[in-house]
TIKETI-497142 format. One record per atom (N, C-alpha, C, O): x, y, z. Coordinates in steps of 0.2 Angstrom, whole numbers, plus 5000, padded with zeros to 4 digits. Layout:
BEGIN
XYZ...
REM end
This chain:
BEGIN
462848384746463248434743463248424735463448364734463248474731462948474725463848484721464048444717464348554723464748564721465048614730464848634736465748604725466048654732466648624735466948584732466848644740467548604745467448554751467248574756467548524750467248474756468148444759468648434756467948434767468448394770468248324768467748304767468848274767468648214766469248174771469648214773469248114772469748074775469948034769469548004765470548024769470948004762470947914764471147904770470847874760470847794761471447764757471647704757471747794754472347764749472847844749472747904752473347834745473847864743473247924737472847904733473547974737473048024733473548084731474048084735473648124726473848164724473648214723473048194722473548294722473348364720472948354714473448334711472648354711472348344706472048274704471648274699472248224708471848174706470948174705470648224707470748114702469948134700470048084706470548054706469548084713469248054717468548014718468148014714468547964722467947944722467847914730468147944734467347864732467547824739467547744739467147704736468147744743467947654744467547624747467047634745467547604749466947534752466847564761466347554764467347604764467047634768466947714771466947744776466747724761466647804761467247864763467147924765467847814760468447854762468547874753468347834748469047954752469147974746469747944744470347964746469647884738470047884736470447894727470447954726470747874723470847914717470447864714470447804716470147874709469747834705469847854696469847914696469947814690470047814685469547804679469547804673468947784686468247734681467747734684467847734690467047734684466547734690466447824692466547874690465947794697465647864700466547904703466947874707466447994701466947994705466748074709466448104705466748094714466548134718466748194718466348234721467348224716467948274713468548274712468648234708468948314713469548334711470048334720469748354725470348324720470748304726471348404724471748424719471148414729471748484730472248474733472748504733472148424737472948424741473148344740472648304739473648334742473848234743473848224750473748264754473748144749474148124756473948064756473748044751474048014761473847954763473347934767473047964770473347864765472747844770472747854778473147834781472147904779472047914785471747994786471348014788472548034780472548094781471948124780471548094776471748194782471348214780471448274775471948314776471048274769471148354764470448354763469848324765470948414757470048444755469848424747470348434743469248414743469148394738468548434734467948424736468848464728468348504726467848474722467948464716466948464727466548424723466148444718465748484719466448404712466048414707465748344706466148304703465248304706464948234705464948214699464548224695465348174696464948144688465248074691465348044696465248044683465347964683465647964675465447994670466247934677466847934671466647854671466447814675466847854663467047794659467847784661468047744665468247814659468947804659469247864658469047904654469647854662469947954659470547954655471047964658470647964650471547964647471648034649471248074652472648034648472848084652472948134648473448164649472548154644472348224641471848264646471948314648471348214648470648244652470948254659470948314661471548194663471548204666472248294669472248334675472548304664472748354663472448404660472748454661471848414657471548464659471048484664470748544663470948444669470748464672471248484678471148534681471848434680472148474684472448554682472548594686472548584674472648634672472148684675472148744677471548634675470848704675470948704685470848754689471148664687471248664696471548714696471348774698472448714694472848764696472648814694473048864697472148844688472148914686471548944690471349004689471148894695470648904699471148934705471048994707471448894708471948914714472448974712472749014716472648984706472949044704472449114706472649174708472049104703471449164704471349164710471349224713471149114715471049104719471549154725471349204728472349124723472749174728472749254724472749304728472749254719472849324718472449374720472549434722471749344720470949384724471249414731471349464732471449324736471649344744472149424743472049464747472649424737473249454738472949524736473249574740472549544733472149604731471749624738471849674741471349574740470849594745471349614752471149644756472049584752472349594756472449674758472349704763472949704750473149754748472849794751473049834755471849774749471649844751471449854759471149904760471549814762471349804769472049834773471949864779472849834770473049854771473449934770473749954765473249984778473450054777473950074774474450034774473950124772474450144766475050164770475350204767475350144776475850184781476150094781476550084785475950044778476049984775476049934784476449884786475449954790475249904795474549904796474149944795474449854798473649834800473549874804473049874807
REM end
């Protein structure tokens, strides 16, 4: 997969927005350096399962300027995101306000 949402199984402690990457047994963990795999949407711990939006590069080091902007650009992604559902919803919904 080139970019997109993927399920991952979480190997470490992970946060919303952290940059991702995998450990030694292909589980998603948070990474600061090296190859990283995407953007983590949701937290959780080792074992749990989320979803991680893959974008592939390879970071030297991230200061936390980069890393705030890019959770900035996550949430304005997920903003548009729910406003689309809440439009698309509207119009699916009859004007006598029942499905």
């Amino acid at each position: 997969m080139e970019s997109g949402i993927a399920e991952v199984v979480f190997g470490g402690s992970v946060n919303a927005g952290d940059i991702v990457g995998s450990d030694a047994n292909g589980k998603a963990v948070a990474v600061t350096s090296g190859r990283a795999l995407g953007v983590a949407l949701c937290g959780g711990i080792s074992g749990d399962i989320g979803e991680v939006r893959i974008l592939p590069f390879t970071i030297g080091s991230l200061d936390s300027s980069a890393v705030e902007r890019i959770a900035a650009l996550e949430a304005a992604l997920n903003t548009e995101s729910t406003g689309i559902l809440a439009r698309l919803t509207a119009l699916e919904t009859p004007a006598g306000g029942t499905s």
